[in-house]
C-alpha positions as CSV (number, residue, x, y, z in Angstrom):
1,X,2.9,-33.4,17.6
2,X,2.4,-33.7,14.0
3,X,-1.6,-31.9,14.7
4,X,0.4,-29.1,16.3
5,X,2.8,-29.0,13.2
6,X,-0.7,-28.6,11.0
7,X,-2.5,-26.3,13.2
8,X,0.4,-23.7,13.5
9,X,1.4,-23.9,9.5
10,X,-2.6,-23.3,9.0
11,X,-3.0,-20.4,11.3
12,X,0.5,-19.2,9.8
13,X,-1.2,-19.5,6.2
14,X,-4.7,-18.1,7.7
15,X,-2.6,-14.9,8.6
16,X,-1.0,-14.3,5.6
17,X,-4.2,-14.3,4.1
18,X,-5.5,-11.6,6.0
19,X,-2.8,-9.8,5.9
20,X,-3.2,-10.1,2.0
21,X,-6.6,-9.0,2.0
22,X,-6.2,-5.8,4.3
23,X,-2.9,-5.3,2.0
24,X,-5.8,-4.8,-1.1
25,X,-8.0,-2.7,1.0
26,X,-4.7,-0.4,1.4
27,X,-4.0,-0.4,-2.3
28,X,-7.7,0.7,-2.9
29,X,-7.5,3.2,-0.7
30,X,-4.5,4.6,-2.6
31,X,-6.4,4.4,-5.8
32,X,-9.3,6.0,-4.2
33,X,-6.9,8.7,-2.9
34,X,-5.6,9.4,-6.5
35,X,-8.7,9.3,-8.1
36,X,-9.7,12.0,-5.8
37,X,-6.6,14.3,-6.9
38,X,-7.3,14.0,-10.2
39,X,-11.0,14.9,-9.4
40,X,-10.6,17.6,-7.1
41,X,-6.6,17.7,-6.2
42,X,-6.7,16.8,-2.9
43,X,-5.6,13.4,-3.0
44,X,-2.7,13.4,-0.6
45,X,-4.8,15.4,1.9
46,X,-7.6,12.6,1.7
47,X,-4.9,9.5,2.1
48,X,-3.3,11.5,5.1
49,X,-6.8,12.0,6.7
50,X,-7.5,8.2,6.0
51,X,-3.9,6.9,7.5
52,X,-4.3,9.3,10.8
53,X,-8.0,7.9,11.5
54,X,-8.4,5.4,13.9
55,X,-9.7,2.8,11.3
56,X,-6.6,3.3,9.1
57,X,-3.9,3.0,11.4
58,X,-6.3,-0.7,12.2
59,X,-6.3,-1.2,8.4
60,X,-2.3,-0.2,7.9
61,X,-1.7,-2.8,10.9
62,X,-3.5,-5.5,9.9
63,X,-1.8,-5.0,6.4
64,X,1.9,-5.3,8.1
65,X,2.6,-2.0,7.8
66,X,3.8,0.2,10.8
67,X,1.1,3.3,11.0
68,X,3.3,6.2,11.7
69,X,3.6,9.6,10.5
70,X,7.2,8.5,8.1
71,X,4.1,6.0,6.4
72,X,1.7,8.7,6.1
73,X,3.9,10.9,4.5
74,X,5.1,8.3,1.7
75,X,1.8,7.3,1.3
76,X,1.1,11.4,-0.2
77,X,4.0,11.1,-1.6
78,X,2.9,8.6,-3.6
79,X,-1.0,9.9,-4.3
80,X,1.2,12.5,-5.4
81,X,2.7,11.0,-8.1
82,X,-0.3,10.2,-9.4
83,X,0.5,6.7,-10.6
84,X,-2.1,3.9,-10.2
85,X,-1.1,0.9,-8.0
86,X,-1.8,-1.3,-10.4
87,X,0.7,0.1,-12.9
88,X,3.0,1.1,-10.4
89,X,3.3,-2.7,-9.5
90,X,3.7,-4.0,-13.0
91,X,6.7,-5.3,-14.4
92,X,6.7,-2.8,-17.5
93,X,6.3,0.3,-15.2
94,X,9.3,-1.2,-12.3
95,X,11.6,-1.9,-15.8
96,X,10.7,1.6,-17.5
97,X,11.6,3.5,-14.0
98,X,14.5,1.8,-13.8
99,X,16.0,2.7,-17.1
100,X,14.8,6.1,-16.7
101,X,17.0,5.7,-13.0
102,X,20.0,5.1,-15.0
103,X,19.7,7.4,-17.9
104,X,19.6,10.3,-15.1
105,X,22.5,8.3,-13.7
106,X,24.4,7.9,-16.9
């Protein structure tokens, strides 16, 4: 019993690995994607074209992430913005939008 216990928290642990790792290739993706609109301004186009093939609707699924068009479309939406996903997951950037939140709230 106790091997089972192992074997099924390992495969558990193995899985969020990869889902980890196809989580990064997503992320690069994105940065690729915004790289390419600052370039030549068709970012959004180029993540959209990405998310729709067959290889990123693997990638997005492998990643945890439900490939369907209500993705795609947040996915421009944020290529769009232009934001890197390394500053847009950094503490300073999350507290600086949320001030900005409130001040338009306020």
């Amino acid at each position: 019993m106790a091997d089972f216990v192992d074997s099924t928290a390992f495969n558990y642990e193995q899985g969020q690995r990869a889902r980890k790792l196809f989580a990064a290739v997503v992320l690069a993706a994105l940065d690729d994607a915004i790289a390419d609109d600052k370039k030549y301004g068709n970012g959004p186009e180029q993540i959209a074209r990405w998310a729709r093939s067959r290889d990123g609707r693997e990638v997005l699924s492998c990643a945890g992430i439900d490939p369907n068009e209500r993705v795609v479309k947040g996915l421009m939406e944020f290529v769009s913005k232009g934001v890197r996903t390394s500053v847009a997951l950094s503490r300073e950037e999350s507290e600086r939008r949320h001030a900005l939140e409130q001040a338009e709230a306020a």
